[in-house]
N, C-alpha and C positions, 0 to 999 in steps of 0.2 A: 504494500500500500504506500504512495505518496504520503510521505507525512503534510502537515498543514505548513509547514516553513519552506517546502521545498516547492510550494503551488506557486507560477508566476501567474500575476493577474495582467489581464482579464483573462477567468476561466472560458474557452472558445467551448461551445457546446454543437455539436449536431442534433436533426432530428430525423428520425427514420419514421418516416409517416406524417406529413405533412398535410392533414385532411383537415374536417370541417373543428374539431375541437383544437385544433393549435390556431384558427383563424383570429380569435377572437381571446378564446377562454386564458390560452397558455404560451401559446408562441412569443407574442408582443412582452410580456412577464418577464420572458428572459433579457428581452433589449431594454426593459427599464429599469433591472437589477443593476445597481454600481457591482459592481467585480465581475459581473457576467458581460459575455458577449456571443450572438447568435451569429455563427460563420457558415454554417453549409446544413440544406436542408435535402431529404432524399424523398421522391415516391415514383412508382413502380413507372408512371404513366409521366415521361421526361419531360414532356409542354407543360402541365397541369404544373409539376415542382420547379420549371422558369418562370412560370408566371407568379407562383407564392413568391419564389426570391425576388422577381420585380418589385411586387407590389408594396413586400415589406423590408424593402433594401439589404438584402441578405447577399453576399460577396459570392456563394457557392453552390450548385445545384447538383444532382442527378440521380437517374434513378435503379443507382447500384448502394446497396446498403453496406458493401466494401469498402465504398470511398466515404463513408461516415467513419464508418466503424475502423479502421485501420491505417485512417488521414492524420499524419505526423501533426497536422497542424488542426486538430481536434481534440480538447481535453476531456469530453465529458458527451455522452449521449443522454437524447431523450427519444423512447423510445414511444409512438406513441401511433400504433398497429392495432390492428384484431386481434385482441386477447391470443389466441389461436396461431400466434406468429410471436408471441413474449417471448417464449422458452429457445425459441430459434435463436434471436436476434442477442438477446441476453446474455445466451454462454458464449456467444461470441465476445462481445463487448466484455463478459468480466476476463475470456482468456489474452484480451487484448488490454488488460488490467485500468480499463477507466472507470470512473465514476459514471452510477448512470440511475435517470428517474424514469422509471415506466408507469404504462398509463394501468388505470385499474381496472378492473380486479389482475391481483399480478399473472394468475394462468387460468386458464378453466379448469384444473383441477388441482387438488393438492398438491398429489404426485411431482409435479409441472411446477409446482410454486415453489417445493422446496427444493427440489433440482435447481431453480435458479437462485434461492438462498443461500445455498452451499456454494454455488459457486463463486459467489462473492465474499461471502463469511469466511471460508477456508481462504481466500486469498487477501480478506481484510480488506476491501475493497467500497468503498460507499456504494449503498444499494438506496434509493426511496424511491418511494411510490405516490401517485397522483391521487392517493385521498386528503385531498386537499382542506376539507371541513374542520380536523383538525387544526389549520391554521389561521378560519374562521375567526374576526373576532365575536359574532354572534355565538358562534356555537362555544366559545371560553367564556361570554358572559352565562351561559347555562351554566359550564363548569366551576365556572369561581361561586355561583348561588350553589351549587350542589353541596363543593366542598367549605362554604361558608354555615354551612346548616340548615341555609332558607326554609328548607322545607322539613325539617328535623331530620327522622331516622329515614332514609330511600327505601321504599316496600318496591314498587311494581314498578315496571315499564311498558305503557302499552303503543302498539304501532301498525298504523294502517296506510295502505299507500294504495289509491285504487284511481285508474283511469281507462278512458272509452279506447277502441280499439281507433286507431289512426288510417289514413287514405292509404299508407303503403302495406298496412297489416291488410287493408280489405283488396288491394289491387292482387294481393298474390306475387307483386315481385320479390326479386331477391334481399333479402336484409341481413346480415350477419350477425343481426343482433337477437335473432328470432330464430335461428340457424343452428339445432341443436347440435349439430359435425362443430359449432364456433359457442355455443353458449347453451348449454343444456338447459338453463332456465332462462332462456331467454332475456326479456328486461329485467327481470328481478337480477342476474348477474352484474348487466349495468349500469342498475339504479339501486336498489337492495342493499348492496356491498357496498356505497357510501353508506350507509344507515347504519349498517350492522358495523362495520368499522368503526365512525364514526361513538356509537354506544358504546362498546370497549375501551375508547379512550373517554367518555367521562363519567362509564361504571366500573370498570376493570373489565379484563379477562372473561369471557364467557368458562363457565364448567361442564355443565350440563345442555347439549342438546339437540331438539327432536324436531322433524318436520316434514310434511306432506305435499305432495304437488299434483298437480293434471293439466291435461291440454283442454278447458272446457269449450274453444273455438272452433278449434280444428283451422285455423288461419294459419298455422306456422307450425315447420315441424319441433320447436321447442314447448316447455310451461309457459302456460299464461295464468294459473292463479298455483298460489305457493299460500303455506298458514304455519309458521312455528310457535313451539315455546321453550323455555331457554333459563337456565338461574346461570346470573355470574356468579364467580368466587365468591363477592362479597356476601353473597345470600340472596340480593336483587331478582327480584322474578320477572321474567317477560313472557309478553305473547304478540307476534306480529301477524300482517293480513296483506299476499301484495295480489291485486289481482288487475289484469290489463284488457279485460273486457268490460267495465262497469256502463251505469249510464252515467255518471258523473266523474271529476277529477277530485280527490281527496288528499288533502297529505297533514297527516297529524301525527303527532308524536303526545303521549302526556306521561311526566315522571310525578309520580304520586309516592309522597311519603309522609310521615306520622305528624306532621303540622302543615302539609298544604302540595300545592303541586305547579309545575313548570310544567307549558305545554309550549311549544315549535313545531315548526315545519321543517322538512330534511332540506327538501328545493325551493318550496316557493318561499319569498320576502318577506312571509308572514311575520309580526310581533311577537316575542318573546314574549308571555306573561307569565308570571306567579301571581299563583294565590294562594292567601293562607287564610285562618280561621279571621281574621280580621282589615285586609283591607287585599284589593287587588291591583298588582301592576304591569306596567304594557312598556315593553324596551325597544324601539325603534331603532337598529340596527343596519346598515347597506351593506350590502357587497361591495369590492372594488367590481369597476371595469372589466378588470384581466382576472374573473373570481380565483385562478392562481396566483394571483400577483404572490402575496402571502406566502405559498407554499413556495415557493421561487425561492423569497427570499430568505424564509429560512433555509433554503439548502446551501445557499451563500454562507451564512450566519457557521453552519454546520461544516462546510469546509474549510472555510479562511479565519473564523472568528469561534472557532472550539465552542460553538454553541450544540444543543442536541435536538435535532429534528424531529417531531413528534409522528412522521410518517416513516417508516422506515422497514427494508425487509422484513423484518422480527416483528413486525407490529402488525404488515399485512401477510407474511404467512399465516399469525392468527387467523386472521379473517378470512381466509382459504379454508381455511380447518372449519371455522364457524359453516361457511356455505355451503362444504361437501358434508356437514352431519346433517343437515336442513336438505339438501337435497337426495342424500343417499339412505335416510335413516331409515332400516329396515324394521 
């Protein structure tokens, strides 16, 4: 591993996948990081990754994931593919020993997750991952009311996430996201796995747990309604609900405990509130822009400034573990 004295700044980053989530969400995060700099970007499809580097003044294009991954003049990838292509690109990038942040859930299966853990772990190598929520300030003011006591002792976690089927669910084309050969549960892999992540880091650890799925559409050959339950270490009890045919969009979280309860939303903008036996309040909270600005820079923070990045291989192998007992629990 590079120790932190021997990084020259700017750390030069590639990205192998260049699509619709580095447009907006992550790409631009890295060009606004002080100690960061975005030099070369790759996708499969060569005009499509010229025109990303036009548009977002990026010095390097193409669509060989060699010349990311094995460009002398590249410190650090981001990897940010179909799930279903992590494990590929990964054990390249740690054998080519850089630092690298992939997009989540880290593989579609466990298996897959921790084959890419170890190979960064055994070589001590920076590994994060693009559960970004934890570097949310929203989702830290949950956590500082948690661990401040707001709501006294934390009994339950309850969690529903339910929306209508969309024009590409119902046209029948191809989607990867729906594509159980790429995502056996479908959205819930996509969407779910920030949730379930995200929990672990402001209840601890899951210990326990169980869960069920079906395809009740028949739109896609992955799940479209999933329903677990779950206790963390601490004792915390949950039960979640993600279902992707409803006739409504839903997204609620509420943590109920022995004097009152936090309820948020995983994705929408919605108000933080607590309530407790005596008064109630509402925390109006934004997103950045780049909703990984944040995660960005803690990775900065994490390798130039001995700070500890709260997404991290070890945090999302958890979460791998969590979504194959949910999806496979016999």
């Amino acid at each position: 591993m590079q120790s932190k004295k021997e990084i020259q700044l700017p750390i030069r980053w590639g990205i192998i996948g260049c699509g619709a989530v580095t447009e907006l969400k992550s790409g631009p995060a890295y060009q606004k990081t002080d100690g960061f700099e975005l030099s070369a970007v790759m996708r499969r499809n060569l005009g499509l990754a010229e025109d990303y580097a036009l548009r977002h003044n990026i010095e390097a294009f193409s669509s060989d994931p060699a010349d990311i991954i094995n460009n002398d003049n590249i410190d650090a990838v981001y990897i940010a593919t179909p799930p279903d292509s992590h494990k590929l690109y990964a054990l390249q990038v740690a054998e080519a020993g850089k630092p690298c942040c992939i997009e989540k859930p880290l593989a579609p299966s466990y298996a897959d997750s921790l084959a890419i853990y170890n190979a960064f772990n055994d070589k001590q190598i920076p590994l994060f991952v693009a559960y970004y929520r934890r570097s949310l300030p929203r989702f830290n003011k949950v956590k500082a009311l948690l661990e401040s006591g707001a709501i006294g002792d934390i009994r339950t976690i309850n969690v529903s996430l339910n929306k209508p089927a969309n024009a590409l669910d119902l046209s029948g084309e191809f989607n990867w996201r729906t594509d159980k050969d790429v995502a056996v549960g479908g959205y819930f892999d996509d969407l779910a796995s920030h949730g379930l992540d995200l929990f672990a880091y402001l209840l601890g650890d899951f210990d326990i747990v169980k869960g069920i799925g079906t395809n009740q559409q028949g739109l896609y050959s992955s799940l479209d309604s999933i329903s677990a339950c779950w206790q963390h270490k601490s004792g915390v009890t949950g039960v979640g609900s993600w279902n992707f045919g409803g006739c409504t969009r839903q997204d609620r979280v509420v943590i109920t405990g022995s004097e009152g309860e936090i309820g948020f939303s995983v994705f929408d903008e919605m108000p933080v509130t607590l309530q407790t036996l005596t008064e109630r309040q509402e925390f109006i909270i934004d997103n950045p822009e780049n909703i990984q600005l944040y995660h960005v820079q803690n990775m900065c923070k994490h390798l130039i400034c001995n700070g500890t990045h709260p997404s991290t291989g070890a945090t999302a192998l958890h979460t791998s573990w969590v979504m194959e007992q949910i999806l496979h629990s016999k």
